[in-house]
N, C-alpha and C positions, 0 to 999 in steps of 0.2 A: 504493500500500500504506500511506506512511507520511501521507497527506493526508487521513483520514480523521479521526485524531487530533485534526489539526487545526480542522477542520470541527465538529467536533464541540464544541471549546470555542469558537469563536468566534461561534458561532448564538446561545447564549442570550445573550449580548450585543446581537445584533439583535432578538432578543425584545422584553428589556428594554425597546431603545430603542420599538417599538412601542406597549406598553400605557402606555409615558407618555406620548406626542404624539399617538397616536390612539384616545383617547376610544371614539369611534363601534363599534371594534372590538374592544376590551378585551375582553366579553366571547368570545367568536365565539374570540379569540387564547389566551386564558387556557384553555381548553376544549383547544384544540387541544395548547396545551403541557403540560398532564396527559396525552394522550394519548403527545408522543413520549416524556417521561420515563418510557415504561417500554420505550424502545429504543435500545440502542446508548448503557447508563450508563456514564458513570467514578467509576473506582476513587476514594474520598474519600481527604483527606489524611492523614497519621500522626495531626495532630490531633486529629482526629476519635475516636479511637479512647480521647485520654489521660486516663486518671481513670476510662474508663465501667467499671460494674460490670457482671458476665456472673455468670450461671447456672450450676451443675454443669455438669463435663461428661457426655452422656451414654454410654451403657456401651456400648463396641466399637463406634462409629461415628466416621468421618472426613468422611463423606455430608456436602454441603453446596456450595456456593460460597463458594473461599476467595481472598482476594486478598492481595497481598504492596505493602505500600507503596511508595511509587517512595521515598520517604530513607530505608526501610530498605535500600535497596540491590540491589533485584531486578533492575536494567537490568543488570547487570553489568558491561558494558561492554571493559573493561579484565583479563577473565577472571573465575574461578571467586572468589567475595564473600572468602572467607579467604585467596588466594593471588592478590590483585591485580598484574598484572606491572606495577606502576609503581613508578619510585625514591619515596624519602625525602622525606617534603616537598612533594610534588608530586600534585595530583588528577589533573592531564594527565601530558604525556610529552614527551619530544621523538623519541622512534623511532628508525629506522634502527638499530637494534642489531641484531648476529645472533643472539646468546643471552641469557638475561635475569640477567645480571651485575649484582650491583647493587639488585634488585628486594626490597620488603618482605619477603615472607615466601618464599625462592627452595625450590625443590621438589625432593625429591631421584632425579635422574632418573638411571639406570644409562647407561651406555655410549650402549645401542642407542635410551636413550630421547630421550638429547638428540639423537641423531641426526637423528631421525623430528622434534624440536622444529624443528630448523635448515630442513626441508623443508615444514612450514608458515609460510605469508606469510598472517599476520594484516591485515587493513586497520582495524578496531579502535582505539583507540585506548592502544596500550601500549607498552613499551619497543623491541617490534620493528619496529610500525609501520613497512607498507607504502600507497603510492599503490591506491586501491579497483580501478584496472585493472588490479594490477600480484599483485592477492592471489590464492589460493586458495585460498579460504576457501570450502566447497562451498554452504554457503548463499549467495552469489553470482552463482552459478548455479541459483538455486531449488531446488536439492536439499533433501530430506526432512531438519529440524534432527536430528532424530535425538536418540538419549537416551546420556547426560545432558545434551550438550548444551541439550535443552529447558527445563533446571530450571538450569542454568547461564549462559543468556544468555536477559535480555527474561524473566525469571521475572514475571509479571504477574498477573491471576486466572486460578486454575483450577475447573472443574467436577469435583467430583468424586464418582460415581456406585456404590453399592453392590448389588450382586444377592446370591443363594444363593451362585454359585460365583466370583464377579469382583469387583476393586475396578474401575473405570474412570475413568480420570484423563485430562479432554478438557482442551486447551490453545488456545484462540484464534488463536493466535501463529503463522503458517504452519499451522495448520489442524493440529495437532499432537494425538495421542491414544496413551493407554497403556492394556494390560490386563494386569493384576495377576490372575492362578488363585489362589484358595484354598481350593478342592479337595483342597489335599493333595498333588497332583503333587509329585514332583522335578525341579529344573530339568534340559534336556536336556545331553547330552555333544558330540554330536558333530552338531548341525543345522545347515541353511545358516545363514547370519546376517542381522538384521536390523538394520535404521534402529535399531528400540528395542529389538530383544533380546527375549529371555524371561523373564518376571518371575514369581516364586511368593511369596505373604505369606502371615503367621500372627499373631495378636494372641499379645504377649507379653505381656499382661497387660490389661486392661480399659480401658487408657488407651495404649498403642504398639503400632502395628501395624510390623512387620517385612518390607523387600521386600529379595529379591535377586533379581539382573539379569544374566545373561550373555549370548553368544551375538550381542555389539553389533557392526556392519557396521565391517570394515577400513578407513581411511580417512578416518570419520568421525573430528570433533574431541570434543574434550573440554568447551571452553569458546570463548570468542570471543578469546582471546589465543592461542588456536591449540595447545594443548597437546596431545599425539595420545595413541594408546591403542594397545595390541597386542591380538592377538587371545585375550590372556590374562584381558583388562578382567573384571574382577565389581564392580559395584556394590551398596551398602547402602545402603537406607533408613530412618529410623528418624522415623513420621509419631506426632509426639505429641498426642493431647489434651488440653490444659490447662484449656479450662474451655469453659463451652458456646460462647462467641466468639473462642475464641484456642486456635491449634495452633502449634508446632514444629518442624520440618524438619530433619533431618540429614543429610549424602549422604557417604559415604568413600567414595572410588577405589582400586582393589585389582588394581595390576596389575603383577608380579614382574618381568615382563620391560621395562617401560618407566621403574617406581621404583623403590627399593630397598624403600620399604619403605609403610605404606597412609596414605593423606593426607584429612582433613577438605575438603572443598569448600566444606560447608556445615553450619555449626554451629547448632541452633537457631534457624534460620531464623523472623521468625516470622506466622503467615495467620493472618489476619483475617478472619471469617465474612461474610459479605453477605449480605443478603435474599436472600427463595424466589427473588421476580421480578427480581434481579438480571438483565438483557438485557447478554451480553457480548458488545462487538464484534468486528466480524470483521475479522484481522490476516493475511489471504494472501499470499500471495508469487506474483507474477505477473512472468514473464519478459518481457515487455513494459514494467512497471512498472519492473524493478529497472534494464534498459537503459538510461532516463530518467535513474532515478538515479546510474547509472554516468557517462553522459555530464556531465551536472552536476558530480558532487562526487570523479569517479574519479580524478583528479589531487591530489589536496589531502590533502597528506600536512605535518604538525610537520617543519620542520628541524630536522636530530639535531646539526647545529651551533652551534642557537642555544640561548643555556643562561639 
């Protein structure tokens, strides 16, 4: 799953070495490498992006491919961008905690929420940090990331797609996909649940579009620090337009019985437009693959004693 990545940046380094000690084939090489550059891109750097001037943005549209920089802080790693469970001072962690005492920004969770917090084992890397064999972290098990989760861990490019009646928000990342009704529905009351729930939006105005999300699968996480959710969860969205290459991101979690009261996940997030021909790679989750990875790195947990 995760070797792809890697393959990926280390090929045009054999390229390189090619068209400079082999002459004879330069041409024939160079041809060929126009062609894979339009498969399986990466994401450019923050860099890249500082200083450039963008166009209006256009009116009631989010359509595009958008990518979220890695130093902006899309991996998440460590949970939800605003509500990191890591102490003070520290980009790691040393783990083994049972609750997140201590933690930058701590979350205010009711009774039953920390409850439900103590019963997920993160492998992650955060103040609870467990051993990867040792987690229950359901993507672990290749389970579906489910939403928010999606937008909360491995936040990376997204596609996203406008019709008459739909927004569609495709996610690379474990093969991951939303659909957003704006037809008007009301969300449902009483449906089975799903991975992603049910989501209705409305443009609030010519530059935000508005999504809420109920109806999210019991069990599922929140984020990759393990945070849970009751079956109260509503999520909001708030997808801003800024200008023809730069949007905004919001996400608040909204659930009475697990917080007291509703929490920023995600503030102003912010996507970065990509070309049409943007080629986003493919990030599956293969049970076969992940076993590999378990055997490897499923031990390897921070000592909570070492400081």
């Amino acid at each position: 799953m995760f070797k792809r990545l890697l393959v990926s940046a280390v090929a045009p380094l054999s390229l390189t070495f090619c068209l400079a000690f082999s002459p004879a084939v330069r041409a024939q090489t160079a041809a060929d490498n126009v062609a894979q550059d339009k498969w399986n891109n990466i994401s450019p750097l923050r860099s890249t992006y500082a200083g450039k001037k963008s166009g209006p943005a256009p009116v009631r549209d989010i359509s595009g491919i958008w990518d979220a920089a890695y130093e902006d802080g899309g991996r998440q790693t460590s949970g939800a961008k605003e509500h990191p469970a890591v102490l003070p001072g520290r980009n790691g962690t040393r783990g083994g905690q049972v609750d997140e005492t201590g933690i930058i920004s701590p979350l205010p969770y009711t009774p039953a929420g920390l409850a439900a917090l103590k019963r997920n084992l993160p492998s992650g890397p955060s103040v609870r940090q467990v051993p990867s064999a040792k987690s229950n972290d359901p993507i672990n098990r290749c389970d579906p990331l489910g939403f928010p989760y999606m937008e909360l861990f491995e936040l990376r490019t997204l596609d996203v797609v406008q019709t008459k009646n739909q927004v569609l928000v495709i996610s690379p990342f474990y093969g991951n996909y939303r659909i957003i009704w704006t037809d008007g529905r009301a969300l449902p009351k009483n449906e089975e649940a799903r991975w992603n729930g049910y989501s209705v939006g409305k443009w609030l105005n010519d530059y935000d579009f508005f999504i809420e999300t109920n109806g999210l699968m019991p069990g599922s996480w929140i984020d990759h620090a393990g945070r849970p959710h009751s079956d109260a969860l509503r999520v909001e969205e708030t997808w801003h337009r800024v200008d023809r290459d730069n949007m905004q991101l919001t996400l608040k979690i909204i659930d009475p019985k697990y917080y007291t009261e509703p929490w920023l996940a995600l503030d102003k997030f912010p996507l970065h437009l990509q070309p049409a021909d943007f080629d986003i790679q493919e990030l599956r989750c293969a049970p076969s693959e992940m076993d590999k990875y378990n055997d490897n790195v499923g031990d390897v947990v921070l000592d909570p004693k070492k400081k």
